[in-house]
C-alpha positions, 0 to 999 in steps of 0.5 A: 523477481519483482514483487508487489504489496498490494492494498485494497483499503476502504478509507474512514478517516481521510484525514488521518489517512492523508498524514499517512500517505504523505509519510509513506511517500517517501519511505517507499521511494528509499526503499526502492518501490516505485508506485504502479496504482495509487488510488484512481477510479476503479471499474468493478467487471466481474464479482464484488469489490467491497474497497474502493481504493486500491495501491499497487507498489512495485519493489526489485524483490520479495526480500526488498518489500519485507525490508520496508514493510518491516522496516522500523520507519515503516512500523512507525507510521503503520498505525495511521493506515491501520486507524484510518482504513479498513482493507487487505494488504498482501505481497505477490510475486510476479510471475 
């Protein structure tokens, strides 16, 4: 069953976050995840959104998003994220 970590990030750091996004890239496509949303332009219908950009990677499974979540490369480069952006990031399971 697919699953997909999702990140609703408020950027404060661009540049930081960009060296981020370009090592991540990478690491997500060895790990199998092919990217569904990458940013773009969000149009709030209902309620309140406090994060203006959101990420949607897709992997084959929950197990396979774990492995590169907690993956040692992964680790590694996690802190530029988190130093750079505030936000909330999850694993969901498809239905």
């Amino acid at each position: 069953m697919a699953a997909y970590i999702v990140a609703q990030l408020k950027v404060h750091d661009p540049a930081m976050f960009y060296r981020y996004r370009d090592a991540v890239t990478p690491l997500v496509d060895r790990f199998g995840g092919r990217y569904r949303v990458r940013g773009g332009e969000l149009e709030v219908l209902e309620g309140d959104w406090p994060y203006p950009r959101l990420t949607i990677i897709e992997f084959q499974s929950k197990d396979a998003a774990r492995l590169f979540y907690d993956s040692p490369e992964y680790q590694k480069i996690l802190p530029l994220r988190q130093n750079s952006a505030d936000g909330t990031v999850v694993i969901v399971e498809s239905a």
